[in-house]
C-alpha positions in Angstrom: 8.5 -104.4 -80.3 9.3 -107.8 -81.2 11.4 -108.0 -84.5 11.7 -111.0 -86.2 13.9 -111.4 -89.9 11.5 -113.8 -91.2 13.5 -116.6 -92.9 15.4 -118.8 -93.2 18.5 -118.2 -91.9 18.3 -114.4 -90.8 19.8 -112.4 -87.7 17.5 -110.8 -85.8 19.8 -109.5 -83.4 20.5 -105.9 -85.5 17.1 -105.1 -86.4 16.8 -103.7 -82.9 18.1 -100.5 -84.5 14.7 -100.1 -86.9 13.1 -98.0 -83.7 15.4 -95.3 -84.2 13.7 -94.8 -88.2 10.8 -94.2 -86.9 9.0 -91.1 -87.7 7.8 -88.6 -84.8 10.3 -90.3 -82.0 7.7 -93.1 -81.5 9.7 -95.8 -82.0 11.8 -94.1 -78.9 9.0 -95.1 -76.6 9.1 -98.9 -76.8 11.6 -101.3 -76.0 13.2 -103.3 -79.1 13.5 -107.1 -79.0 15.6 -109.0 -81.8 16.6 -112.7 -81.6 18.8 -114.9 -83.9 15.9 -117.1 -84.7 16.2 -121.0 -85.5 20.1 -122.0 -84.6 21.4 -118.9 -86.5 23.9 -116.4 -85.9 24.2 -116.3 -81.7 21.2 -118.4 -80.5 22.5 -121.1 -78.2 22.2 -124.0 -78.5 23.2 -124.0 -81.7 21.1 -125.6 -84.2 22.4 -129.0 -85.5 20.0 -130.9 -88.2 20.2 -134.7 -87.8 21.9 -136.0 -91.2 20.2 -136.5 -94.5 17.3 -135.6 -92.9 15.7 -133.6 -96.2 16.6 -136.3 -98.4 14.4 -139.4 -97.0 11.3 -140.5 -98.0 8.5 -138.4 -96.8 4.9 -139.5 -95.0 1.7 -139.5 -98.0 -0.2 -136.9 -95.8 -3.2 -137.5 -98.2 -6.0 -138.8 -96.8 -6.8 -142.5 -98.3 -10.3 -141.9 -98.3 -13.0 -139.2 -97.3 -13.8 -140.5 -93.9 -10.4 -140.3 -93.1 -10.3 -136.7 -94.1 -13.3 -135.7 -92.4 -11.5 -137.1 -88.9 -9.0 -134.9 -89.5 -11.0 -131.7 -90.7 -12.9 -132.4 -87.0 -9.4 -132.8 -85.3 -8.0 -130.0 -86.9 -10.4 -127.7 -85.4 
């Protein structure tokens, strides 16, 4: 069983442990995977954000006209 914390910023690396909760010993018969998702915790290589990166100005991702949108309905596909 993959275990992922979800986010952001969570350790995955305890959640290993959940198998042992549950009921009937089933969680005994599969192997538990946890990860230190996104540069947290002990993931290597560690995570590093290029500066000011959520403060600039962001792309208009709304389509300037409807043919334009339908291009990328069909792309999105």
């Amino acid at each position: 069983m993959l275990v992922n914390p979800g986010g952001p910023g969570g350790s995955g690396l305890g959640l290993v442990t959940l198998g042992k909760d549950v009921p009937n010993n089933v969680g005994q018969a599969y192997d538990w995977i946890g990860f230190d998702p996104r540069g947290v915790g002990l993931s290597r290589p560690a995570l590093s954000c290029i500066p000011n990166y959520l403060s600039g100005p962001r792309p208009n991702y709304v389509p300037l006209n409807k043919d334009l949108e339908n291009i990328w309905l069909m792309h999105s596909k």
